[in-house]
FIMIKE-429785 format. One record per residue (C-alpha): x, y, z. Coordinates in Angstrom, 2 decimals. Layout:
# FIMIKE-429785
    east   north      up
       X       Y       Z
...
//
This chain:
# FIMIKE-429785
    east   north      up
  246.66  191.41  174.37
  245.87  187.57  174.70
  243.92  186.41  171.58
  242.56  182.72  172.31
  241.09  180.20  169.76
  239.08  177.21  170.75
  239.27  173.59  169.05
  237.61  170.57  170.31
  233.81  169.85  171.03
  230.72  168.02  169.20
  228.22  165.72  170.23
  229.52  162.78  172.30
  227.66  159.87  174.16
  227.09  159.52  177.97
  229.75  157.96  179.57
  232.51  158.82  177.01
  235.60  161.17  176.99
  236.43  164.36  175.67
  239.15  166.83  174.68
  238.51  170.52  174.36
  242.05  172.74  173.63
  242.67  176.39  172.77
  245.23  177.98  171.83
  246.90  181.60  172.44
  248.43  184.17  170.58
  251.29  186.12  171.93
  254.54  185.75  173.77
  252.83  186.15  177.87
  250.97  182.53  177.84
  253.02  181.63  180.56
  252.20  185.00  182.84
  248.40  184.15  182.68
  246.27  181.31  184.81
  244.47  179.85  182.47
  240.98  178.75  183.37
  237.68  176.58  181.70
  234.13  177.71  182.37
  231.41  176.34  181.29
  227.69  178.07  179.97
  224.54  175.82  179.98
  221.53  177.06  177.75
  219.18  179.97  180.39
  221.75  179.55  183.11
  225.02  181.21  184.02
  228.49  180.75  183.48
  230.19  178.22  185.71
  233.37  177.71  187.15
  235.07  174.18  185.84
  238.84  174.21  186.27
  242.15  176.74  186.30
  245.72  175.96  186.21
  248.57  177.87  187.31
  251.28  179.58  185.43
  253.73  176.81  185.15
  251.14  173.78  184.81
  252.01  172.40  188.29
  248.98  173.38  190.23
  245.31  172.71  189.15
  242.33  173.87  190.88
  238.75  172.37  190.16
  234.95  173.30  191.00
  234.25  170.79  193.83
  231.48  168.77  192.44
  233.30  168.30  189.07
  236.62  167.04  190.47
  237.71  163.60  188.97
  236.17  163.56  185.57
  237.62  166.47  184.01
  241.14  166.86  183.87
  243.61  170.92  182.74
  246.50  171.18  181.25
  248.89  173.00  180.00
  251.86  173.09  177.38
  253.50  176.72  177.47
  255.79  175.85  174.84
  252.72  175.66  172.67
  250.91  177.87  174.00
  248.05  175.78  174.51
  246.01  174.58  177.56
  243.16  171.78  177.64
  240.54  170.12  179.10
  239.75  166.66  179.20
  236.21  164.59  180.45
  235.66  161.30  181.13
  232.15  160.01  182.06
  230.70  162.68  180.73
  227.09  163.34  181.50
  224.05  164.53  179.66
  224.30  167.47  182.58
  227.92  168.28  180.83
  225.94  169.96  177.72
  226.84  173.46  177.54
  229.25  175.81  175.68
  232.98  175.48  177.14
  234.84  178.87  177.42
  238.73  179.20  178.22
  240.35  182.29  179.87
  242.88  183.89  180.27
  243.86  185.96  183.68
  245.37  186.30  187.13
  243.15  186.18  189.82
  244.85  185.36  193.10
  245.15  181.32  193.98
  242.23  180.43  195.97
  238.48  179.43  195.23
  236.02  182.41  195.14
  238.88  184.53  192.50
  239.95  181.03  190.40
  235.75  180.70  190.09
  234.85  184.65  189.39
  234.77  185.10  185.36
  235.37  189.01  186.36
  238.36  187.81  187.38
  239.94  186.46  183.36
  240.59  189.58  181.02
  240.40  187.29  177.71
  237.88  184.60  176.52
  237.92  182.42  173.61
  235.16  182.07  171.17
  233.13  179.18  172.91
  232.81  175.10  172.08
  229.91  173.25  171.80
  229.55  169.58  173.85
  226.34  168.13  173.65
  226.02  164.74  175.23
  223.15  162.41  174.40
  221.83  159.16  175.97
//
């Protein structure tokens, strides 16, 4: 069992930057991929970023590469996500996870594919 807890978020003016973390319980952090998703208000979950076991390889949804930025520090157990130039299209709740899908697009992006969630963070960005 992977218990994850979310820090980070708020309201936060176009163009600036951003650091969402969370943080797991447990001894495995380092067995999991550890991904970022992302839930607008009436639409579905989205894909944003995963990195791999060991913090060496990042994968990121297409469109979003370049302003956001996973990592990872297994010694704390932690992982993060960082935005620059963020967007009033950025507003939504951020989610991490916590799984092992296999290393290439259509499992990193599948939320079936992460076992444990943390509770959510809020960005809003405003004009």
């Amino acid at each position: 069992q992977v218990q994850l807890v979310q820090s980070g978020g708020g309201l936060v003016p176009a163009g600036g930057s951003l650091r969402l973390s969370c943080t797991a319980s447990g001894r495995t952090f380092s067995s999991y991929i550890m991904g970022w998703f992302r839930q607008a208000p009436s639409q579905e979950r989205e894909f944003v970023a995963a990195i791999g076991h060991l913090g060496t390889i990042q994968y990121y949804k297409p469109a979003l590469e370049g302003r956001f930025t996973i990592s990872r520090d297994n010694a704390k157990n932690s992982v993060h996500l960082e935005f620059n130039g963020l967007e009033p299209e950025d507003t939504a709740v951020y989610y991490c996870a916590a799984g092992n899908p296999r290393w290439y697009g259509e499992q990193l992006e599948a939320a079936a594919q992460y076992q444990y969630w943390g509770q959510g963070s809020q960005v809003t960005v405003f004009l």
